[in-house]
N, C-alpha and C positions, 0 to 999 in steps of 0.2 A: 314947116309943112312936113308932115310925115311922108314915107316913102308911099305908103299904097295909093297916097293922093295923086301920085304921079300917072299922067294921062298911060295906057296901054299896060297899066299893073292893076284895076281892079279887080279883075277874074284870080288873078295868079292869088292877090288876096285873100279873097271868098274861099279858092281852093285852101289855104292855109290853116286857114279859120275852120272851118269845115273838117278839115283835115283833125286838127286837136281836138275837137269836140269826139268825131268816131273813134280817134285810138285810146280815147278816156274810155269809152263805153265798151270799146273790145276786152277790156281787162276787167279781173274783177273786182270785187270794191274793197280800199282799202290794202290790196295786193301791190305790192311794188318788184314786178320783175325785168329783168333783162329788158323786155320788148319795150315796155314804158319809160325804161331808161331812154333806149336809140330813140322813137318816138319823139322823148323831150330835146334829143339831140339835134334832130333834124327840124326839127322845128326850130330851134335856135338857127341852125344853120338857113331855111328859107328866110327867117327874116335878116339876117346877112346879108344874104344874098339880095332879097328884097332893097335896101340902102344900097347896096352895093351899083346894081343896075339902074336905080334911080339917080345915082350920083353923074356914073359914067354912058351911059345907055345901054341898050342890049337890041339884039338882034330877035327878030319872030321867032327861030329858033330856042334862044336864052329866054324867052318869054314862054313859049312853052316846058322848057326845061321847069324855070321855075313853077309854074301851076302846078306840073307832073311834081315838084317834091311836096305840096300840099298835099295831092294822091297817093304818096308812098304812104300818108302816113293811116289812109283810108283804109291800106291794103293791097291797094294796086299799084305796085311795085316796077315801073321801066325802069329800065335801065339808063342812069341821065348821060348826056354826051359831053357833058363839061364838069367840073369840078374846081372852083377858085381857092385857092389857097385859105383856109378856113381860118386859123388862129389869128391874121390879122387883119382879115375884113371883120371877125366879130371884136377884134381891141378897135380898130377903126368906128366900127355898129354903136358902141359901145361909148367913145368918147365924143360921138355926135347924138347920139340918143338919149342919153339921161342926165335932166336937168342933176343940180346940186342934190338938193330935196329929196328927189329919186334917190339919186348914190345912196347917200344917209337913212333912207327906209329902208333900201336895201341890204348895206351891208350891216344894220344896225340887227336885221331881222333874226329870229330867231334860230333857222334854216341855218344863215349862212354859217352862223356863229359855232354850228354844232359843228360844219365842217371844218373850222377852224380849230374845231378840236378835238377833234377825231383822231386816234392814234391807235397803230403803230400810223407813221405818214403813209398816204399814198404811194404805194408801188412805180415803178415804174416798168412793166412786165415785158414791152418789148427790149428794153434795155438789161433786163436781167436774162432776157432768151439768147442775148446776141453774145454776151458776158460768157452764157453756159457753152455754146456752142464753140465758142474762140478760144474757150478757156479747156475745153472736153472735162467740164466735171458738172456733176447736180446740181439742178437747179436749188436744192435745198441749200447747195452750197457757194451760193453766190452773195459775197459780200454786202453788207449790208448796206456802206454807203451807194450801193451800185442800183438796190434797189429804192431806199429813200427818194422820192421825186422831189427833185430841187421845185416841181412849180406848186408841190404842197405844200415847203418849206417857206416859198418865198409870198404865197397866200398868209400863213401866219403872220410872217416878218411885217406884210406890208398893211396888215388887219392893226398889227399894236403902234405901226406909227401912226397909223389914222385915230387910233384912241387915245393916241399921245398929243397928238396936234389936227382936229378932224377939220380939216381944211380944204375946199376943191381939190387941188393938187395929189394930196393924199388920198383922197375920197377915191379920186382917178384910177391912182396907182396900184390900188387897193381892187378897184372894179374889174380892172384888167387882169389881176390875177387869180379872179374867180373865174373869169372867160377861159386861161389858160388850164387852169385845175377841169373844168368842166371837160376843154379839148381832153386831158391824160386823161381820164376816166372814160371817154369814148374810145378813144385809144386802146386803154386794158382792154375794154371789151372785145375790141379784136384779134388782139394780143396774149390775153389771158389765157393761163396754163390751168388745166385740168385741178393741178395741185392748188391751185389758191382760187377756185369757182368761187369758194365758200368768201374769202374773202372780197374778192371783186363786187358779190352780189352783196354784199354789208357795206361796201362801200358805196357803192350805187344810190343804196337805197337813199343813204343819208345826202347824196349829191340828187338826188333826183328833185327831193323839195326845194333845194336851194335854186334846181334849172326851172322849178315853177315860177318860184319868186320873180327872177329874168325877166323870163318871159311876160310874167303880170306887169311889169315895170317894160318893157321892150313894146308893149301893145298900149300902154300909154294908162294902166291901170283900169281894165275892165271890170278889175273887183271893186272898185269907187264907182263904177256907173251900172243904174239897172235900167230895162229899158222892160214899160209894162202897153200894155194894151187889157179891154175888156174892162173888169168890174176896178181895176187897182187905180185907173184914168182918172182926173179931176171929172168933179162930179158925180162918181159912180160910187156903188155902194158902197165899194172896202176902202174906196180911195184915202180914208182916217188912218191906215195904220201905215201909210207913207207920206203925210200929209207937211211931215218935219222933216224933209231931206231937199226943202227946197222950191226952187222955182222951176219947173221942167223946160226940155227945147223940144221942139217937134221933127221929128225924124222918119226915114221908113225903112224899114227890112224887106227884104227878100224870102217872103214863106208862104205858108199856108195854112189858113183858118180855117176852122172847123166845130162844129158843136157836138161837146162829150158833158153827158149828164147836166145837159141845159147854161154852161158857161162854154166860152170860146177855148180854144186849145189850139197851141201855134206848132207848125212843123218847118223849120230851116229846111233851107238849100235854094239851090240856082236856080229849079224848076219852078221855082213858085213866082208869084203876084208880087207886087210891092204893098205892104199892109204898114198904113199909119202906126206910131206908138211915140208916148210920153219917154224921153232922156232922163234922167233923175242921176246928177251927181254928189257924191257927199263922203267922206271920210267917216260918217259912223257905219257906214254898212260894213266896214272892214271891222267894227267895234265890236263883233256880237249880231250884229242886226241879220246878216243872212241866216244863222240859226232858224231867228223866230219865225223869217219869211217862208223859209223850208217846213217850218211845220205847219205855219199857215196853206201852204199851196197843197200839203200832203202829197201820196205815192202819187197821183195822176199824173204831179209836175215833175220834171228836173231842170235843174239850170245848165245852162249852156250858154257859151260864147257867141255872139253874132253881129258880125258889120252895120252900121246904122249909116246912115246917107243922111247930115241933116241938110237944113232947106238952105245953106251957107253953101253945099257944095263940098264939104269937108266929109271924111268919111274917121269913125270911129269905131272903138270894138266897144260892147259892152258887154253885160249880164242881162240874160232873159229867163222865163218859167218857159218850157215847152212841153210836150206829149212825152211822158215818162215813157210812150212805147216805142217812140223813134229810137234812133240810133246815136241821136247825137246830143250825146250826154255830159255832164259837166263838166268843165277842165278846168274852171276859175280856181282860181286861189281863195281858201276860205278866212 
């Protein structure tokens, strides 16, 4: 059972979800800066957090704490009252959340690989501030084993034993030191010196698809699931050009329908209705397939992330088309 399934964490969920969808749409496209960095960061961290509470329990209090970091990422920013030690509720998150399969997509993936090869290593900037400071000389002049971050290091190290012998164990060891490389690079960002902007944000950028990945793989892989309603439905008109991705489950979202240019048009969020829709899970959508669907749906649509409720009781994320003028725009993995 996943965490969100856990009774008194639905909301905090929905806030989560919701939350990734508007901080994709707040930036512009294709842009990878700073704010989408933290965004991806905090997101990592609610679902942490999320497992984290579901394991131990949490107080009303930690339950709103939680929802409110869904809304940080909306924009609405409070201030949270607690903070769990982050690095190892997500190596924790981490080795209770992704099957074998998982690990192996993930660390196989593209994303990760580039970070594995990304050089000079990752900085370690609070550790070269504290160096300069002790040492009263320029940061330009702070040695360079000072700066190398051992968990960039030890990311490589533990990438070529998993290709030398790719085995759970390694798969593991290997996962957890993506988790920790992601921690450093939040970290710089708070850390980082004026003199190396340039480089934090070249790093980032390349860390930031790899924190998609995660995350697509931490949500149980939304980019494998699309969830249709209107003309795409068995029996309906277009229903032919998803007609090979399977057998569907019946499900419902939380939004709201609407008629634009005589087909339906869905709008997420809390406020709305519960609206029927077709599941459709499948490994070719990851193949190429949401290209053609995006061109099929055209500007009217965009894809976004949304909770599905099926009639089991069990709660999902998946991939929807909604109202290209809403807010809450896509954050799937393509």
């Amino acid at each position: 059972m996943r965490w969100w399934d856990t009774p008194g964490l639905e909301r905090a969920f929905e806030s989560l979800v919701e939350g990734l969808n508007h901080s994709n749409s707040a930036a512009r496209p294709g842009v990878v800066n700073l704010d989408r960095i933290v965004d991806a960061f905090r997101a990592i961290e609610a679902l942490a957090n999320g497992a984290y509470y579901a394991k131990y329990g949490m107080s009303r209090t930690e339950a709103r704490q939680l929802e409110n970091e869904g809304r940080e990422l909306s924009g609405r920013r409070p201030k949270p009252s607690r903070r769990i030690e982050l690095a190892e509720i997500l190596r924790e998150y981490s080795r209770g959340t992704f099957t074998f399969e998982e690990r192996r997509r993930l660390l196989n993936s593209r994303d990760v690989r580039a970070l594995e090869q990304l050089r000079p290593l990752i900085h370690d900037e609070e550790a070269a501030d504290e160096y300069a400071k002790g040492n009263h000389c320029r940061i330009v002049d702070v040695p360079q084993d000072v700066l190398d971050n051992h968990r960039h290091r030890d990311l490589v190290m533990r990438l070529q034993k998993y290709d030398e012998q790719p085995n759970s164990e390694e798969s593991m060891n290997a996962l957890e030191a993506l988790v920790a490389v992601f921690y450093q690079v939040r970290n710089n960002r708070d850390h980082g010196l004026k003199q190396r902007t340039k480089r934090n944000k070249d790093v980032g950028t390349v860390t930031y698809h790899g924190m998609r990945r995660f995350i697509d793989g931490a949500l149980d892989m939304p980019s494998q699931r699309l969830a249709v309603y209107g003309t795409l439905c068995t029996g309906k008109a277009n229903h032919a050009r998803i007609d090979d991705l399977g057998s569907p489950e019946i499900g419902r979202v939380r939004a709201t329908l609407k008629m634009k240019d005589g087909y339906q048009v869905l709008t997420s969020g809390s406020s709305g209705n519960e609206v029927e829709v077709e599941l459709y899970r499948s490994k070719e959508l990851t193949n190429g397939r949401w290209k053609h669907l995006d061109e099929f749906e055209g500007t009217a649509y965009r894809r976004i992330l949304i909770p599905v409720k099926l009639t089991s009781g069990q709660h999902v994320v998946a991939t929807t088309y909604a109202d290209s003028r809403s807010d809450n725009t896509m954050y799937a993995v393509k």
